[in-house]
C-alpha positions in Angstrom: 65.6 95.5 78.4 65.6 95.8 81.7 68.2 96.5 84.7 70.9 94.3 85.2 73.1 94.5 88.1 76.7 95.8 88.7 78.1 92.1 88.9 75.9 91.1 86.2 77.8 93.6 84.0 81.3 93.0 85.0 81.2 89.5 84.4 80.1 90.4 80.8 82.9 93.1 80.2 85.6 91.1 81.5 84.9 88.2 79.7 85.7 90.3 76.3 88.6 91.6 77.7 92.3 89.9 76.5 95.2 90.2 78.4 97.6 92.2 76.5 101.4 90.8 75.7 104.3 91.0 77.9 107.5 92.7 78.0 110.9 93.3 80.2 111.6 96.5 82.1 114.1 97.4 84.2 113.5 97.4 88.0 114.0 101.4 88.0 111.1 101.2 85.5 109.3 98.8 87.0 107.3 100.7 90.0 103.3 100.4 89.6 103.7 97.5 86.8 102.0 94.1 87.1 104.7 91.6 87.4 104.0 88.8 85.3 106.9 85.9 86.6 107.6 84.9 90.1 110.7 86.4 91.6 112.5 83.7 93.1 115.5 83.8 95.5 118.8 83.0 94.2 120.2 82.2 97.2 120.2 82.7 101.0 119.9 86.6 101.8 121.7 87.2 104.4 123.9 84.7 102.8 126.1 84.4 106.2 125.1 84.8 109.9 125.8 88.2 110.5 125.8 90.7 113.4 122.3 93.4 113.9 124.8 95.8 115.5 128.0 97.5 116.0 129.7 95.4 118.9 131.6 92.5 120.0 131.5 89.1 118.9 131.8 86.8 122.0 131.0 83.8 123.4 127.9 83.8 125.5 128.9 81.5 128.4 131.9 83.7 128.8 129.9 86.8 130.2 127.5 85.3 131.8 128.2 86.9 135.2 129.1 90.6 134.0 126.8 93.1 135.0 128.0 97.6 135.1 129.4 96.6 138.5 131.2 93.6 137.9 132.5 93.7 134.3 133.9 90.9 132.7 137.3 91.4 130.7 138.0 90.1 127.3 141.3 89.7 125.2 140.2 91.4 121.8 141.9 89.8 119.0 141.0 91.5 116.2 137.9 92.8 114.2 135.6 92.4 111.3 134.3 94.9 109.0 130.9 94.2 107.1 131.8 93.1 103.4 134.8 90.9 105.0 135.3 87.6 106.5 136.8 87.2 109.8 140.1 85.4 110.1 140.1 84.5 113.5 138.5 81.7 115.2 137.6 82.9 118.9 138.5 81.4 121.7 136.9 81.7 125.5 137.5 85.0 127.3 138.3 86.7 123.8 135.8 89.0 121.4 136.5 90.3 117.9 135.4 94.3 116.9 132.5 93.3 114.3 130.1 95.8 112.4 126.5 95.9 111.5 126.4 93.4 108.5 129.6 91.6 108.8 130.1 87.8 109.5 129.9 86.3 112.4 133.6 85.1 113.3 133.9 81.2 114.0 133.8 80.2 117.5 131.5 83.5 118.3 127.8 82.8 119.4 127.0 86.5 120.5 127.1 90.0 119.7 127.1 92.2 123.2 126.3 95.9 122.4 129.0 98.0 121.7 126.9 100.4 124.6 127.3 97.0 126.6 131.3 97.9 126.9 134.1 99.7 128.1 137.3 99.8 125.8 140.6 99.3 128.1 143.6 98.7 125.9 144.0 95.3 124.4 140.9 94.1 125.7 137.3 95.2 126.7 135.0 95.2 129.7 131.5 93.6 129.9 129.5 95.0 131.3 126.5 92.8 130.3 125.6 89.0 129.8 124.5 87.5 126.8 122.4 84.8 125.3 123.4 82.2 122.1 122.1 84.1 119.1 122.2 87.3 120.6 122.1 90.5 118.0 122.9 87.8 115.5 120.7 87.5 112.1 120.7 84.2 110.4 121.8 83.1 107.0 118.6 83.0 105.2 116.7 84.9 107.4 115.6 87.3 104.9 114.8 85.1 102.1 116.0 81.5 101.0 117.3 80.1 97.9 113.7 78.8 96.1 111.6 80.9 98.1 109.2 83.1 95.7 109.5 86.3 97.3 107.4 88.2 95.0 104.5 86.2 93.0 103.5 87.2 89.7 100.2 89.1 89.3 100.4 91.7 91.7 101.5 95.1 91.2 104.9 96.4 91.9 105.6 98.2 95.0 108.7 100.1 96.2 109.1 97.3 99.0 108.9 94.6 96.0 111.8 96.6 94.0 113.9 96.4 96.8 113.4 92.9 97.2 114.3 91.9 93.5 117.6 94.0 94.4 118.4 91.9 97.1 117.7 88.9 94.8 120.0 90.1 92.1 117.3 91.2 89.4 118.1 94.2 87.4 115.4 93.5 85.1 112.1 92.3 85.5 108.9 90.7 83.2 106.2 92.7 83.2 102.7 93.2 81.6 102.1 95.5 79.0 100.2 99.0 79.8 97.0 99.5 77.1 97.1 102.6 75.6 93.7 104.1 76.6 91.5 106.6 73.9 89.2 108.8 75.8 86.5 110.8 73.8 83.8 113.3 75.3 81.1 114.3 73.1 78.5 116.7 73.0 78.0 120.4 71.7 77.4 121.6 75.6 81.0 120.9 76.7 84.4 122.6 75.5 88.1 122.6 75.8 90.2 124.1 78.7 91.5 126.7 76.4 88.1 128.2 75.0 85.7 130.7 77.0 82.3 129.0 77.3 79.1 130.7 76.3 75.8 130.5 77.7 75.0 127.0 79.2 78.4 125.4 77.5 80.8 123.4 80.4 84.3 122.6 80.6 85.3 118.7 79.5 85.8 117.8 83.2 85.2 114.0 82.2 88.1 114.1 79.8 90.8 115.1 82.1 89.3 113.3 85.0 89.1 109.9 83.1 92.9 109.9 82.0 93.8 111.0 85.4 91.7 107.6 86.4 93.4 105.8 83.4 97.2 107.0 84.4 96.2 105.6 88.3 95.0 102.3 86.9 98.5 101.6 84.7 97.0 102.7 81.5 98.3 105.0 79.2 95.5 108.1 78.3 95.4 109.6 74.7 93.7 112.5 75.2 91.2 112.7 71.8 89.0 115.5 72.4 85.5 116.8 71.8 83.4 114.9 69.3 80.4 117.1 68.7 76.8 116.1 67.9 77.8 115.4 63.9 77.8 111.5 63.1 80.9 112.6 60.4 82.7 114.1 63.4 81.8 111.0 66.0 82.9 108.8 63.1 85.9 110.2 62.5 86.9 110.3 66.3 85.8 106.6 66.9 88.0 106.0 64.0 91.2 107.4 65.2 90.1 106.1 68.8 90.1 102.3 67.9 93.7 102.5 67.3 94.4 102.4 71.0 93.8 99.1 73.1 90.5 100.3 74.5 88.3 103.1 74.1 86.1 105.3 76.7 83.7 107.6 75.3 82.0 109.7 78.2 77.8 111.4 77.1 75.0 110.4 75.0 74.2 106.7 76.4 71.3 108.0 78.4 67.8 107.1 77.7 66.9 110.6 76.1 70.4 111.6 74.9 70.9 112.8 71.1 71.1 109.4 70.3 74.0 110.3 67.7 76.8 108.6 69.8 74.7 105.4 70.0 73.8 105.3 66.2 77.6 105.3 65.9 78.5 102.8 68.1 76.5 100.5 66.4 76.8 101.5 62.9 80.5 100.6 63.4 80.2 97.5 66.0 77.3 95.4 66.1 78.8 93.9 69.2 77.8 96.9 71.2 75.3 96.7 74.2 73.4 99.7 75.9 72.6 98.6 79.4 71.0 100.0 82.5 73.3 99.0 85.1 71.2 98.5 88.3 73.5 101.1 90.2 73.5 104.8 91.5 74.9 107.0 90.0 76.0 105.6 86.7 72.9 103.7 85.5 73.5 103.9 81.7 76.5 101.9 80.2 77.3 100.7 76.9 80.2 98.4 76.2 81.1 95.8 73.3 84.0 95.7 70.6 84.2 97.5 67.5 86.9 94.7 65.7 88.6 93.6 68.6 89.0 96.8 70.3 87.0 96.8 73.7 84.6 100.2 73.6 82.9 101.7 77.1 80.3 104.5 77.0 80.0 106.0 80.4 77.5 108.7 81.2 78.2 112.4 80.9 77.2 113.1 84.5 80.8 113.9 86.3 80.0 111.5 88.8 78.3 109.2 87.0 81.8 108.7 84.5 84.1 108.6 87.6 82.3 105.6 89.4 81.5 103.4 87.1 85.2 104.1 85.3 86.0 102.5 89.2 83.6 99.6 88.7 84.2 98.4 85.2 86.9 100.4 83.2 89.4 99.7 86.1 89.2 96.1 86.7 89.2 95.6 82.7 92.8 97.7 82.5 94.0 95.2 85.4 93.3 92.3 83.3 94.8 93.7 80.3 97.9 94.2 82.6 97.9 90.5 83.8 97.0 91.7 87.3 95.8 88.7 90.2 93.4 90.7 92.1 90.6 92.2 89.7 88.1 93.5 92.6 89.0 96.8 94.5 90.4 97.3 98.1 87.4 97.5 100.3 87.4 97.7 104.2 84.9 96.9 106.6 84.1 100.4 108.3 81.0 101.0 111.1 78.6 104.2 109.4 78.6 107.2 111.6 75.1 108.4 110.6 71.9 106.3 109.3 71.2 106.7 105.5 68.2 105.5 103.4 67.5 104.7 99.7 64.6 102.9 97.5 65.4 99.1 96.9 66.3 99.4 93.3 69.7 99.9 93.2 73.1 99.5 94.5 74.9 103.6 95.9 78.0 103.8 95.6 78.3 107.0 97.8 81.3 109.7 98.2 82.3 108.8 101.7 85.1 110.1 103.9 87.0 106.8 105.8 89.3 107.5 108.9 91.1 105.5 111.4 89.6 105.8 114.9 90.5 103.9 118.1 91.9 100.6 116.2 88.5 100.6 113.9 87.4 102.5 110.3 84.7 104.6 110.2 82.4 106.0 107.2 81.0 109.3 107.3 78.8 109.7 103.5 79.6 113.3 101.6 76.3 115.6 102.8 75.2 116.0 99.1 75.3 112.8 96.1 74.1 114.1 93.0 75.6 112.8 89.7 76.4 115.7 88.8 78.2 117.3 92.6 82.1 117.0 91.5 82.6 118.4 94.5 81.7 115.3 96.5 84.2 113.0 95.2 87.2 115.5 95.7 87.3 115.4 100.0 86.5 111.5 99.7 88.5 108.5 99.8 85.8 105.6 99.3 82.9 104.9 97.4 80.4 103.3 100.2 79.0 100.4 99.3 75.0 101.0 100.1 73.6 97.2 98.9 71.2 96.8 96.3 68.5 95.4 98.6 68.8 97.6 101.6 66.8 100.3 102.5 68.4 101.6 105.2 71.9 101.3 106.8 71.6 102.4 110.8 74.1 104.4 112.3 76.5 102.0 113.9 76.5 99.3 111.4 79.6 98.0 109.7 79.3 98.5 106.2 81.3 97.8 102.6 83.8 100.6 101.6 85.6 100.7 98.4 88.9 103.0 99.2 90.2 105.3 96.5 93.6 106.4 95.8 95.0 103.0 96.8 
């Protein structure tokens, strides 16, 4: 078979993929969740016109001459605190005491700065005109009663928690977070807590892929080593299927102990081993073993984080009921020119900053699958299209932003 491309294989692996069920949380629970109901305003936030400031309520016409050298008195009649209703209907050449947040008074049509005024006695000075609506925030201003204020399918920020407080909303419906096997296999690679010999590695892929898994929403079980033993890769695979979806990370590469391939198959006949037009991460298998969706990524550290961010993370955010499948890109111009063969799509460690009201791109200096390193200073994966050859210095280019 030969290579298919990146959107080629998406489309195919989130076609198999289910959203999962849904379930209420509370909205102290409810940060990073994928809100799966409209929040709708239950009625007019600010419910009242109310006052932006500590101040005066007054009539506007009244002070229309006042300036520092020729105040303008006013009887004050009484005063309104916010969380009360004022009693007192104003009258012309009078103001009412009011605080940030409390109703406007009847009659009133201003606020004038409480730095606006001298106290003197019974009444105040003015010592600065005014204009209708002045300092004065609007019933409904905020929200009003119908208005969605937070649609369903995106998830939860702090700013949306807030809002379903000022809507009245303690608890929320939410989709449910898939619970996430990860397996790493292969005799060369060991555990955190052992002393490897010889050519023998750390499981970097492991802990990177549920740290990937826990930023996506998901929920990592942590399953280990499989070595090269079909009982052993059997046994694991077993244990794995009980979670929602499963990520195994080595032996999918053409000329891999084909062990974890044999396995795959022997228990799903559903699975596919593709090459995935794409750099790094060419090999990828995916299918479902029962109805459990199954990725193999590549054991190349690289290699397992990107395409984790082009497949395995779009798939968790339509298990989660999430709108938006694709990843935040910006449009940033290249600082330096780059060149690659036609064959496939890069995605390359890039550092993006903000200069001068514009992005800019700057690639890492080395690529490899295999350079950790690479990935840690950056914060997008630069987008280095299939049929190009060359991107020039200066161009504005694609740039998928990590960490959002």
């Amino acid at each position: 078979m030969g290579m298919i491309t990146v959107d080629e294989a998406l489309a195919s692996i989130l076609a198999k993929i289910e959203p999962k069920g849904l379930e209420k949380v509370s909205i102290t629970e409810a940060l990073g969740r994928v809100l799966a109901e409209d929040i709708t305003a239950r009625r007019d936030n600010p419910p009242l016109d109310n006052s932006a400031m500590d101040g005066y309520a007054v009539i506007a016409a009244d002070i229309q001459s006042a300036s520092p050298d020729n105040p303008v008195k006013l009887e004050l009649v009484g005063e309104v605190a916010a969380g009360s209703i004022g009693q007192v209907t104003l009258k012309n050449q009078q103001a009412i005491r009011i605080m940030t947040g409390a109703p406007i008074p009847p009659g009133a049509d201003a606020v004038l700065m409480q730095e606006d005024t001298d106290k003197n006695g019974a009444s105040i000075l003015a010592k600065d005109k005014a204009t209708v609506g002045e300092n004065i925030r609007l019933a409904g201003e905020d929200v009003k009663t119908g208005d969605v204020v937070v649609p369903k399918g995106g998830v939860i920020t702090p700013a949306h928690v807030g809002m379903m407080a000022v809507c009245g909303r303690s608890s929320v419906t939410v989709g449910q977070r898939p619970t996430v096997a990860i397996l790493s296999t292969g005799d060369e690679i060991v555990d955190l807590d052992q002393a490897p010999e010889g050519s023998q590695i750390y499981n970097s892929n492991g802990y990177m892929l549920m740290a990937q898994v826990r930023s996506a929403g998901g929920m990592p079980r942590y399953m280990g080593i499989a070595k090269d033993d079909e009982q052993d890769l059997l046994e694991k695979f077993e244990w794995a299927l009980e979670s929602d979806i499963v990520i195994s990370s080595g032996g999918v590469s053409v000329g891999d102990y084909d062990l974890v391939k044999a396995s795959l198959k022997k228990m799903g006949n559903e699975m596919v081993f593709w090459k995935v037009a794409m750099k790094p991460g060419k090999p990828l298998a995916f299918g479902k073993i029962g109805s459990t969706p199954v990725f193999g990524l590549p054991g190349n550290p690289v290699s397992s984080f990107v395409s984790f961010e082009q497949f395995v993370r779009p798939s968790l955010k339509k298990m989660m009921g999430a709108r938006d499948l694709s990843p935040q890109t910006v449009q940033a111009t290249l600082t330096e020119t780059i060149r690659k063969k036609t064959d496939r799509v890069h995605f390359m460690s890039a550092v993006v900053s903000w200069d001068s009201g514009d992005y800019t791109v700057t690639p890492a200096e080395q690529q490899g699958s295999g350079v950790l390193k690479s990935t840690v200073a950056a914060n997008g994966l630069l987008v280095f299209p299939l049929e190009a050859s060359e991107l020039k210095q200066g161009e504005r280019v694609t740039v998928q932003l990590l960490n959002t």
